[in-house]
LUMVO-600325 format. One record per residue (C-alpha): residue number from 1; residue in one letter; x, y, z. Coordinates in nm, 4 decimals, m for minus. Example, Ala and Ser with C-alpha at 12.3 -4.5 7.8 and 13.67 -1.06 7.14 Angstrom:
- num, residuo, xx, yy, zz
- 1, A, 1.2300, m0.4500, 0.7800 $
- 2, S, 1.3670, m0.1060, 0.7140 $
This chain:
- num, residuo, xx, yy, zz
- 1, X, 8.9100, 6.7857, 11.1672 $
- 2, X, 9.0228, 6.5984, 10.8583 $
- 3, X, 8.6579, 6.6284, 10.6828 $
- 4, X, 8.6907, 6.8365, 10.3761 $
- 5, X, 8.4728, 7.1717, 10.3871 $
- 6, X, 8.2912, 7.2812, 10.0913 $
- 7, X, 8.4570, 7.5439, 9.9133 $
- 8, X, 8.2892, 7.8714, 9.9788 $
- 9, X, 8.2724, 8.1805, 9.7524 $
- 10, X, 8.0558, 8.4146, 9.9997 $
- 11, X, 8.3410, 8.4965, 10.2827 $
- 12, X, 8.2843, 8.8068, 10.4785 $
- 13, X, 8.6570, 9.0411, 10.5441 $
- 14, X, 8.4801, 9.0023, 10.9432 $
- 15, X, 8.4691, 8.6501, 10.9071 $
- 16, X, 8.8123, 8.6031, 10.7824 $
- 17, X, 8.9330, 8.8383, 11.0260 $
- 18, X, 8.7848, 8.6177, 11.3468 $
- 19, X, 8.9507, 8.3132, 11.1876 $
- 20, X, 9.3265, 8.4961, 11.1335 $
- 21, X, 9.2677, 8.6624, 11.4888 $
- 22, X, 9.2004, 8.3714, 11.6718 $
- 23, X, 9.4617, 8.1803, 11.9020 $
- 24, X, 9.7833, 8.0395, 11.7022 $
- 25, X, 9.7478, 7.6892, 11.7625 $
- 26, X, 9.3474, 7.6794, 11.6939 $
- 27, X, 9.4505, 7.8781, 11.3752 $
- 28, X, 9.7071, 7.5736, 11.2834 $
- 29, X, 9.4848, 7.3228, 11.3716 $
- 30, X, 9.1661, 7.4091, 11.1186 $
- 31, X, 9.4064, 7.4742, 10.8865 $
- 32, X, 9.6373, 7.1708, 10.8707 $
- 33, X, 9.2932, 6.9568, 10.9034 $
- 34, X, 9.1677, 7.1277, 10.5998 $
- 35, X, 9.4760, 7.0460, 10.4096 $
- 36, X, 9.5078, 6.7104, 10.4947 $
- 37, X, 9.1584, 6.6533, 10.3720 $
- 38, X, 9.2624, 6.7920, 10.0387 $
- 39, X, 9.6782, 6.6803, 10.0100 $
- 40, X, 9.9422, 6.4506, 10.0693 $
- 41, X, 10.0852, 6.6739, 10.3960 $
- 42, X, 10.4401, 6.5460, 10.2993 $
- 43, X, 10.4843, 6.6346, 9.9706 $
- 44, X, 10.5374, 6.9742, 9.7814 $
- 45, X, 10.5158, 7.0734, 9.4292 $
- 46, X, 10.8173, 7.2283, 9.2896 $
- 47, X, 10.8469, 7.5206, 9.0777 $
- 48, X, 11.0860, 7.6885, 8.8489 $
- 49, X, 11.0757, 8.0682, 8.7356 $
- 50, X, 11.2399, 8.2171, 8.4693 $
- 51, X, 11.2833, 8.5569, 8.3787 $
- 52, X, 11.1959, 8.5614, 7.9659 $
- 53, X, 11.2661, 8.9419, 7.9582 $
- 54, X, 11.4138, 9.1303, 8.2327 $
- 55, X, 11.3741, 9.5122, 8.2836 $
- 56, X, 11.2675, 9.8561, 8.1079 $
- 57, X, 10.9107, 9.7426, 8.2083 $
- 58, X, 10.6519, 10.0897, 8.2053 $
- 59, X, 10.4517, 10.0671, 8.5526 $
- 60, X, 10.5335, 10.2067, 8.8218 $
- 61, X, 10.5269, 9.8961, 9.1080 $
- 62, X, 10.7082, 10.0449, 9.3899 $
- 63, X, 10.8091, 9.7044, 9.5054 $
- 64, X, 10.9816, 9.6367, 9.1216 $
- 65, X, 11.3568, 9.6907, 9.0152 $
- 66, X, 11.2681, 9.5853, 8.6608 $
- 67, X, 11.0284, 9.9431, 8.6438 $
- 68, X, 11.1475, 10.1816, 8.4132 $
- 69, X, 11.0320, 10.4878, 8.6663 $
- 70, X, 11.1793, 10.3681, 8.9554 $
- 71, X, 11.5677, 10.4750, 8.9147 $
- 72, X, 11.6559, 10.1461, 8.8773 $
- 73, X, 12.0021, 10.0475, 8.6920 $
- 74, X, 11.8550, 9.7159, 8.5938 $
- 75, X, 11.9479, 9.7058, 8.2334 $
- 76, X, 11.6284, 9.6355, 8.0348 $
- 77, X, 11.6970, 9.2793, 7.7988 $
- 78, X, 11.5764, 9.1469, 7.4719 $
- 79, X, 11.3144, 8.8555, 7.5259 $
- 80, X, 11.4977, 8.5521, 7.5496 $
- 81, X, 11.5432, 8.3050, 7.2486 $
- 82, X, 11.3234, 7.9640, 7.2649 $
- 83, X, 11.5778, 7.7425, 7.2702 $
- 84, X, 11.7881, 7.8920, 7.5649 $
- 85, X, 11.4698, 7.9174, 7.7265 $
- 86, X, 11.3871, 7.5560, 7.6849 $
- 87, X, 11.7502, 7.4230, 7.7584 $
- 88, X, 11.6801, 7.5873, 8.1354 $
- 89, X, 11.3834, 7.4222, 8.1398 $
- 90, X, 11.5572, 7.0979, 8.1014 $
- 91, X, 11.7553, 7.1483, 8.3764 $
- 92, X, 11.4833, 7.2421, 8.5494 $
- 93, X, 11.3190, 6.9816, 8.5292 $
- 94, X, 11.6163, 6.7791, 8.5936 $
- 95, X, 11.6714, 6.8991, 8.9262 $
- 96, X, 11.2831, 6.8379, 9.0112 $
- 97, X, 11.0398, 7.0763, 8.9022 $
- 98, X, 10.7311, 7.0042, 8.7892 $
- 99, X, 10.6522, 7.3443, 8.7050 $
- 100, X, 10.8020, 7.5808, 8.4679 $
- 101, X, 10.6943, 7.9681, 8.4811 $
- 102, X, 10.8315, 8.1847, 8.2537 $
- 103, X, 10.7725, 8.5433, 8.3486 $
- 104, X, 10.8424, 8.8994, 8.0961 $
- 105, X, 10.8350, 9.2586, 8.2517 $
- 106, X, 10.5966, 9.4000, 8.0187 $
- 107, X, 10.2758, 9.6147, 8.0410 $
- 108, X, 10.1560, 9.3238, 7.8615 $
- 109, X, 10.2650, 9.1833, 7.5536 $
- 110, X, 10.3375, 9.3083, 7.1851 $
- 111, X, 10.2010, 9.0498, 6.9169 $
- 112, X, 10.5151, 9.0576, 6.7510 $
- 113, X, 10.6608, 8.8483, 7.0236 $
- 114, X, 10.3500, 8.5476, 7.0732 $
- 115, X, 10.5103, 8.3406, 6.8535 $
- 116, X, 10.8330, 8.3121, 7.0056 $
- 117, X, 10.5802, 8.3488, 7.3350 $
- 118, X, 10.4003, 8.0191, 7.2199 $
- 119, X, 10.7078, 7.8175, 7.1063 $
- 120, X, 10.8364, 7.8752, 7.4425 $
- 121, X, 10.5008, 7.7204, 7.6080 $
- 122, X, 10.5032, 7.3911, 7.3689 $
- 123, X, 10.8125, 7.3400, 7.3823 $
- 124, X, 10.8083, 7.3362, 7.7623 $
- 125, X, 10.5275, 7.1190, 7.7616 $
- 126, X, 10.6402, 6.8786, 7.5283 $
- 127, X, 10.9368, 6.8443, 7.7973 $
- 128, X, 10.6483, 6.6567, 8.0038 $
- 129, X, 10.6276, 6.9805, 8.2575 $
- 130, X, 10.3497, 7.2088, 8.3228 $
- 131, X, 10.3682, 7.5701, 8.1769 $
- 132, X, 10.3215, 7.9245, 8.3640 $
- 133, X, 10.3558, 8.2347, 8.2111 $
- 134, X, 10.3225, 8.6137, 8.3893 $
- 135, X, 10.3544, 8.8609, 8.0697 $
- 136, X, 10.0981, 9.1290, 8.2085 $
- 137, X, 9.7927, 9.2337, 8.0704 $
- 138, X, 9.6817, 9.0213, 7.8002 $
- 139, X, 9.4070, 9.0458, 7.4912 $
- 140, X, 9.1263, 8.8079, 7.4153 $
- 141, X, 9.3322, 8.7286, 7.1476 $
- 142, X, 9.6552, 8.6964, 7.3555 $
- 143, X, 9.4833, 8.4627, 7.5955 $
- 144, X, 9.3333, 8.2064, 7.3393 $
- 145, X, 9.6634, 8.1715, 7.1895 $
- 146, X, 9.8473, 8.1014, 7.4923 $
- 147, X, 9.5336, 7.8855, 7.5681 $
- 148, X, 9.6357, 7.6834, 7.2058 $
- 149, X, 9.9760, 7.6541, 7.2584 $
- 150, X, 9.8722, 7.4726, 7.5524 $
- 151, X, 9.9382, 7.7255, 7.8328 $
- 152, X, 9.8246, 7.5802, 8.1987 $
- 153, X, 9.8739, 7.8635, 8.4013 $
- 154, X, 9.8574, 8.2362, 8.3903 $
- 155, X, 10.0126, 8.4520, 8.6313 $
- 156, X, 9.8779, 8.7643, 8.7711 $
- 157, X, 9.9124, 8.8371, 9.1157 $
- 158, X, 9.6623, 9.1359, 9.2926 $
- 159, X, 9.9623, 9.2295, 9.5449 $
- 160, X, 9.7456, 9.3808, 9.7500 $
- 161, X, 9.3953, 9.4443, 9.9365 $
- 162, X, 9.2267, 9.7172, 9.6536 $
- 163, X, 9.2045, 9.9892, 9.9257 $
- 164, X, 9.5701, 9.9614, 9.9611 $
- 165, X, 9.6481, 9.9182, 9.5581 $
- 166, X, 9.6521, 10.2895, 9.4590 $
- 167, X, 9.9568, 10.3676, 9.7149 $
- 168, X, 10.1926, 10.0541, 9.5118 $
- 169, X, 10.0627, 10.1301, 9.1659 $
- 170, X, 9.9342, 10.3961, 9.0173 $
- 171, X, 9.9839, 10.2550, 8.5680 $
- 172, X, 9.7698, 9.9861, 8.6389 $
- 173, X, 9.4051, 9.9755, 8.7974 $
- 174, X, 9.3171, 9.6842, 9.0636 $
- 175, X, 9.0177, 9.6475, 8.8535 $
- 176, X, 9.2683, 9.5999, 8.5272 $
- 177, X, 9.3841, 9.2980, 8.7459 $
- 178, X, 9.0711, 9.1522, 8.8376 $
- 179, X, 8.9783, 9.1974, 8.4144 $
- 180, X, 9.2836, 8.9558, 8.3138 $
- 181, X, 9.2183, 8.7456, 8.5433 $
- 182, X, 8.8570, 8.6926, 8.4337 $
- 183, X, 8.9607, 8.6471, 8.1187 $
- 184, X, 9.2196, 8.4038, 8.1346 $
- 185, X, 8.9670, 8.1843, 8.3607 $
- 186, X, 8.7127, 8.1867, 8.0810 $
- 187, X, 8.9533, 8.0880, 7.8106 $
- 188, X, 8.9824, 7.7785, 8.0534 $
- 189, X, 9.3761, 7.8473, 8.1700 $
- 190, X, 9.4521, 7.7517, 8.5520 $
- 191, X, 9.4608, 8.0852, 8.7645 $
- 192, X, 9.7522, 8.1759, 8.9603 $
- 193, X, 9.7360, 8.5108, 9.1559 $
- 194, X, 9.8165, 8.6277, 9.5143 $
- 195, X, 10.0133, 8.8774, 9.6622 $
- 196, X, 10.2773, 9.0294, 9.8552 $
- 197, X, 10.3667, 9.0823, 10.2200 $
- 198, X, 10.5730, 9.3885, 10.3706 $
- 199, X, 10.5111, 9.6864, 10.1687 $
- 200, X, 10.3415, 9.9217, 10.4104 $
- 201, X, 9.9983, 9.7488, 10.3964 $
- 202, X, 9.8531, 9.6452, 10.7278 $
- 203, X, 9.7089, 9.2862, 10.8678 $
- 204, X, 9.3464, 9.3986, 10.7468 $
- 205, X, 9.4555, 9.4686, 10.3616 $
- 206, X, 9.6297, 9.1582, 10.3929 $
- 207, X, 9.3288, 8.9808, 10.4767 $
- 208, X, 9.0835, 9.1343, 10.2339 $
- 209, X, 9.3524, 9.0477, 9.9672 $
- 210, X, 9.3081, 8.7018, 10.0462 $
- 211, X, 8.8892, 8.7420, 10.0872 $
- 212, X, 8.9182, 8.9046, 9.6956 $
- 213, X, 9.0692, 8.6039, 9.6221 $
- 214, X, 8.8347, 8.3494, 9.7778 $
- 215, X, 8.5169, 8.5360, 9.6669 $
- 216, X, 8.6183, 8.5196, 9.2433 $
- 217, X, 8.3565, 8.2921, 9.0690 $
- 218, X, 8.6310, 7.9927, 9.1313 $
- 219, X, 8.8989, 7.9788, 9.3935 $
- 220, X, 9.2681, 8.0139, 9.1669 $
- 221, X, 9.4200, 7.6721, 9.1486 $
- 222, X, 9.7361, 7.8782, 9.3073 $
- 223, X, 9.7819, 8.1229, 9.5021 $
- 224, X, 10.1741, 8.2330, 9.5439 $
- 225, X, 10.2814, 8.4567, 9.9028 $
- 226, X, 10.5358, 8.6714, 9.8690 $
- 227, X, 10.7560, 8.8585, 10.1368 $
- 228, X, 10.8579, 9.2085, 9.9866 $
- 229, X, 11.2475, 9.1867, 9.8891 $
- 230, X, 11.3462, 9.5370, 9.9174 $
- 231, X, 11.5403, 9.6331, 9.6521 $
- 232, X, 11.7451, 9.8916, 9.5914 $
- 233, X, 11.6411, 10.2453, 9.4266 $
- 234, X, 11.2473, 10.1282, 9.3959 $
- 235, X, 11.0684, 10.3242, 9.6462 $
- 236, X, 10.9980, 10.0160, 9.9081 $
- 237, X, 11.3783, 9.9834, 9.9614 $
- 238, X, 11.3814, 10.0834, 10.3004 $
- 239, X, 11.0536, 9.8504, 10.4220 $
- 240, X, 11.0694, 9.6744, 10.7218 $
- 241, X, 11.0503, 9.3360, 10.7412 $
- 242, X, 10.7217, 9.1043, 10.8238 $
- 243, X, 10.6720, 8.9238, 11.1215 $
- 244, X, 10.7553, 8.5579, 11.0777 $
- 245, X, 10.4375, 8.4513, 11.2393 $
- 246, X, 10.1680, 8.7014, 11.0592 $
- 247, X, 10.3011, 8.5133, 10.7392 $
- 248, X, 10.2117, 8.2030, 10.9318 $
- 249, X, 9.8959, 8.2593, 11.0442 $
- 250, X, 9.8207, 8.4154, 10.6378 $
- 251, X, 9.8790, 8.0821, 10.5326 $
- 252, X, 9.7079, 7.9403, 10.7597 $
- 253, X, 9.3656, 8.1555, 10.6680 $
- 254, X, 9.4242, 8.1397, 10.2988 $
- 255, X, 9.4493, 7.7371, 10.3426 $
- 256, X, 9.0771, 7.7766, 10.5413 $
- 257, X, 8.9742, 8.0305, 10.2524 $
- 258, X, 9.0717, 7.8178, 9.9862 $
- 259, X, 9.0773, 7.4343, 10.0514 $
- 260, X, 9.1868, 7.3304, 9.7171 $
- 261, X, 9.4414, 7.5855, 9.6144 $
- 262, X, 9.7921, 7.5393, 9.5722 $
- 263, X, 9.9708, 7.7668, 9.8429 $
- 264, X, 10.3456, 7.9188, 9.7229 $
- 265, X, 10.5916, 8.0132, 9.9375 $
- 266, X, 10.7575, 8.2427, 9.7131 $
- 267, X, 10.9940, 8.5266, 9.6835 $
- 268, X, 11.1546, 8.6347, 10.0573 $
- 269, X, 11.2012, 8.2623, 10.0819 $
- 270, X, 11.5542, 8.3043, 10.1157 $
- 271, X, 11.5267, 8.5317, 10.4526 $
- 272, X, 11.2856, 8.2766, 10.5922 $
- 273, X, 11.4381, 8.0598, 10.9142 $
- 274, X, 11.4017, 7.6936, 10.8614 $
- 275, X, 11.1842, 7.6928, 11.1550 $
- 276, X, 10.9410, 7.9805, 10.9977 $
- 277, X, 10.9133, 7.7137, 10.6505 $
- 278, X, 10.8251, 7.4563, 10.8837 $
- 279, X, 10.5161, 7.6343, 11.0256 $
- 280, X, 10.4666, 7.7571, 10.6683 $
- 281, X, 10.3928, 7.4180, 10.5233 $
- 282, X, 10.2259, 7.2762, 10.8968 $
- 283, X, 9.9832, 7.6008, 10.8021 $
- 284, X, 9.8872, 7.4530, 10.4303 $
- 285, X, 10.1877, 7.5746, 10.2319 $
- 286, X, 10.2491, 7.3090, 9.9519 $
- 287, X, 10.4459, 7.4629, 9.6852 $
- 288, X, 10.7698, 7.6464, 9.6693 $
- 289, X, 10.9665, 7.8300, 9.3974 $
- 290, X, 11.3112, 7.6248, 9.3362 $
- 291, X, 11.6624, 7.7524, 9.1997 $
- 292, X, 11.8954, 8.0351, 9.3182 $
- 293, X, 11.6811, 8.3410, 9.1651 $
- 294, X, 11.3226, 8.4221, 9.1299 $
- 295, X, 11.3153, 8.6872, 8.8327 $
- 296, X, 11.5761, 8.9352, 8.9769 $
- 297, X, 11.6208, 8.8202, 9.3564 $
- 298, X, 11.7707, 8.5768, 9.5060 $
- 299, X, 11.6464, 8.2384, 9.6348 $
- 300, X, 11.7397, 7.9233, 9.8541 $
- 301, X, 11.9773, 7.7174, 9.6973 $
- 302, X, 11.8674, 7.3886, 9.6031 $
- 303, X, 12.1210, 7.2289, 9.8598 $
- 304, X, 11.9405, 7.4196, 10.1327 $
- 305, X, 11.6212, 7.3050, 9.9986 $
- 306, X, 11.7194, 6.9219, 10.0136 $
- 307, X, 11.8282, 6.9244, 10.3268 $
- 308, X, 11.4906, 7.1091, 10.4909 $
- 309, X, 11.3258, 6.8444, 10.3294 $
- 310, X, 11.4718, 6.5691, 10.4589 $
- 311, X, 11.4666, 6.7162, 10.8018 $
- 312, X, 11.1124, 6.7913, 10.8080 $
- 313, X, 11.0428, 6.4475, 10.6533 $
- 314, X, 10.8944, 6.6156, 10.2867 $
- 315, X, 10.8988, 6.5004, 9.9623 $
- 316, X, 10.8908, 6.6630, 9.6184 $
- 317, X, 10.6072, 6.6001, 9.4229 $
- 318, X, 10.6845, 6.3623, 9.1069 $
- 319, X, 10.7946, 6.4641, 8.8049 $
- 320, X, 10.5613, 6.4078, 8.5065 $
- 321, X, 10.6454, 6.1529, 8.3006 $
């Protein structure tokens, strides 16, 4: 149970399928024995997110309050100055991250901002903590300075299977998503993409989200799950909610999918039972998003987090030096 499979790159959406399909507890079982053979099953990485600039952003997301075409009354922000930026991350890592993201609601970035972009990204990593960013598209260009300025992550989640893409978004192509990702990979940045949960999609887009995922060249080093926060005025704000248990048994398959990847439990964290996290992290989950908001909704609070941990007996992973 506890020998380590070979990462594959060949899954079949049938294959996948029998695995998420299968009984519960033979789910959990390959699973958690694929993540012990890869992690410490006790200890989770901690993240922080920041939102860099907030609002006015030009797709059309139906899940997104910061979209400019969705009727929302989110105020759209200036892009926030380095140091404020880098006095959260402090705290951050203070508190226990590891991690710092840093995310702007753009289309992708103008090059009149990467050098406030890139200040933001040292300066972070000179705090001994690594660096995430989620800005949207990006150039070749873009990406090699973000590479430079020592960048170790780049956000881009898929959201969704690609059949199911066009009824979400209809600015942005999933092949456009598939593109940056490519391209950040090849500049040699650390891949984070996955997707999110509860927007009208059904269990077989769900699982060929995951399958694009584990079929790219290499597996992304993480892989954040996301329940859909409704929010209100974007056209999902009336979505019902996921099953506690289908998110279960997606962790579970994207743990077989992807042995080595970092699994997030990220935004709709704060609607999620105790009990539900528990199965969440017994199913390969080993990563959550920290701090009372995640861009513009909420999040547990840290207390809440703390004391989870010590009931389930976890640990947070160590913070650099």
């Amino acid at each position: 149970m506890t020998e380590p499979a070979t990462p594959r790159h060949d899954w079949t959406e049938a294959e996948a399928a029998a695995l998420y399909h299968q009984p519960l507890m033979d789910l959990l079982w390959q699973a958690q024995g694929q993540h012990r053979a890869r992690f410490d099953p006790n200890t989770v990485q901690l993240s922080r997110l920041l939102s860099i600039k907030t609002g006015g952003c030009p797709e059309d997301c139906s899940y997104c309050s910061q979209s400019a075409r969705n009727g929302s009354t989110l105020s759209a922000s200036r892009l926030m100055a380095v140091e404020r930026v880098l006095a959260e991350a402090r705290k951050a890592k203070a508190s226990g991250a590891t991690r710092y993201c840093m995310g702007a609601a753009w289309r992708s970035p103008k090059d009149r901002d990467m050098a406030e972009v890139e200040a933001m990204v040292s300066g972070v990593k000179a705090l001994g903590m690594e660096t995430c960013m989620t800005l949207g598209m990006l150039s070749d260009d873009q990406v090699l300075r973000l590479r430079e300025a020592g960048l170790d992550y780049y956000n881009h989640n898929i959201d969704t299977s690609e059949a199911y893409y066009p009824e979400v978004i209809t600015t942005r192509s999933f092949g456009d998503r598939l593109a940056t990702l490519a391209r950040v990979r090849e500049a040699g940045i650390k891949v984070c993409t996955g997707g999110i949960l509860g927007m009208g999609e059904t269990v077989a887009d769900r699982i060929s989200m995951l399958v694009t995922l584990a079929t790219l060249p290499a597996h992304p080093e993480s892989v954040p799950i996301n329940l859909l926060m409704p929010m209100e005025n974007t056209p999902l704000s009336k979505a019902a909610p996921v099953d506690p248990l289908d998110l279960v048994r997606l962790i579970a398959l994207a743990r077989i999918l992807m042995p080595t990847t970092e699994l997030r439990l990220s935004a709709g964290r704060s609607g999620m039972s105790d009990e539900t996290q528990a199965l969440c992290f017994f199913a390969g989950a080993n990563s959550i998003f920290m701090g009372e908001k995640l861009l513009t909704a909420g999040n547990p609070e840290e207390d809440r987090d703390r004391a989870l941990f010590a009931r389930l007996g976890l640990q947070a992973e160590t913070v650099q030096p």
